[in-house]
C-alpha positions in Angstrom: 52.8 41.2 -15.7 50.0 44.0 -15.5 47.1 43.0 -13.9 44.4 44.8 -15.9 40.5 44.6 -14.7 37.0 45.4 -15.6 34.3 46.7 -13.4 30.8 47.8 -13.4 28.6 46.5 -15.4 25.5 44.8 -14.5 21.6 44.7 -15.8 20.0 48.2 -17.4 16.9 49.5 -18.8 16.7 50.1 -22.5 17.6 54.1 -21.9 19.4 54.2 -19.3 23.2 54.6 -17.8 26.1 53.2 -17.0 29.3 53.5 -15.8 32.3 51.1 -16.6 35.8 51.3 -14.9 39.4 49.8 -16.1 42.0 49.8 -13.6 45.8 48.5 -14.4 48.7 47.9 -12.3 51.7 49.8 -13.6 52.2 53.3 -14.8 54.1 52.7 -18.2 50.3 52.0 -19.8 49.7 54.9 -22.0 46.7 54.0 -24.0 43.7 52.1 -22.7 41.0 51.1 -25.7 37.5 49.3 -24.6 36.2 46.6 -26.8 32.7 44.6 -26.0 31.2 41.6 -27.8 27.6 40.6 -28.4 26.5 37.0 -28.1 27.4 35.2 -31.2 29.3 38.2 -32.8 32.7 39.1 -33.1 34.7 41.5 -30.3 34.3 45.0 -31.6 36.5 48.2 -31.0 34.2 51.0 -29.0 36.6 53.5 -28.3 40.1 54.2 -26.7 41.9 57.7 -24.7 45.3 58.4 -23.9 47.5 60.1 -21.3 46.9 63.1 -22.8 43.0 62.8 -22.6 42.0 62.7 -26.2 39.7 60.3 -27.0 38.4 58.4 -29.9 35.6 56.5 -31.1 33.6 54.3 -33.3 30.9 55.9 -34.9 28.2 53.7 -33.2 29.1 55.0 -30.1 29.5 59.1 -31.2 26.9 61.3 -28.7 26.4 58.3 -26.4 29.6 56.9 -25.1 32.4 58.9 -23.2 35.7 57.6 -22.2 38.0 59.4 -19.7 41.3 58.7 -18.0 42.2 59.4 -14.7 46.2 58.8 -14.8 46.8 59.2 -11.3 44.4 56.8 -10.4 45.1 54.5 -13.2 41.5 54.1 -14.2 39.7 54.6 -17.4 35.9 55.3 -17.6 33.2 53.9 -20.3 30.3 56.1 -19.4 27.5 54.7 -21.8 23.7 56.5 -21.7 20.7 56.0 -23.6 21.2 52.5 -23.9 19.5 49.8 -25.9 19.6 46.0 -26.2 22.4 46.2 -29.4 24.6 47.0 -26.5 24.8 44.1 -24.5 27.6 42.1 -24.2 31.0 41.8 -22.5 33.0 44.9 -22.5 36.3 44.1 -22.7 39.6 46.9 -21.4 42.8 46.9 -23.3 45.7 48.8 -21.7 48.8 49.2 -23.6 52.3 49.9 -23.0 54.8 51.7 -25.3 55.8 49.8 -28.2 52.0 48.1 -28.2 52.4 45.3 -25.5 48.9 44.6 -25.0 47.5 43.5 -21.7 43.3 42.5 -21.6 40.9 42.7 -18.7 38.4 39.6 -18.5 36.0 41.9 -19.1 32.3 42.8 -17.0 29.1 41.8 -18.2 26.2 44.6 -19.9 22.9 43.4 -19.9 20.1 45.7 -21.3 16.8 44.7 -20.6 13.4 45.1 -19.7 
């Protein structure tokens, strides 16, 4: 079973930063897509990157949201800035294995606030 799991979130100011991690437990993942989900709303796709270090995302998160993957280290980075209220929620890591095994984090906790 890989042990997949979330970490870094906490409380922001509208306009600020942060930095999420997703570390795994075995090297056969080879692509790792975050999800988060609002209070009351459904989960919703924010972005994924491979081994190969391209990246993809939805367009709500264009120009703000960067995710990176540091294979060696089995880690992926969400790095979110200019942040505002629409974005709290859980965010959620999905790391995949060939042939689209799935494996979730329990996700970390965004709160943007004043």
């Amino acid at each position: 079973q890989v042990h997949v799991e979330e970490s870094g979130g906490g409380l922001v100011q509208p306009g600020g930063s942060l930095r999420l991690s997703c570390k795994w437990s075995d090297d056969s993942i080879w692509l790792v897509e975050w999800f988060r989900q609002a209070p009351g709303e459904q989960r919703e796709r924010v972005g994924d990157v491979g081994r190969s270090g391209v990246s993809s995302y939805e367009d709500f998160a264009k120009g703000r949201f960067t995710i990176s993957m540091e294979v060696a280290k089995r880690t992926v980075f969400l790095e979110m800035r200019n942040l505002t209220p629409e974005d709290t929620g859980v965010y959620y890591c999905k790391a995949i294995q060939p042939g689209g095994v799935p494996h979730w984090g329990s996700g970390t906790q965004v709160t943007v606030s004043s």
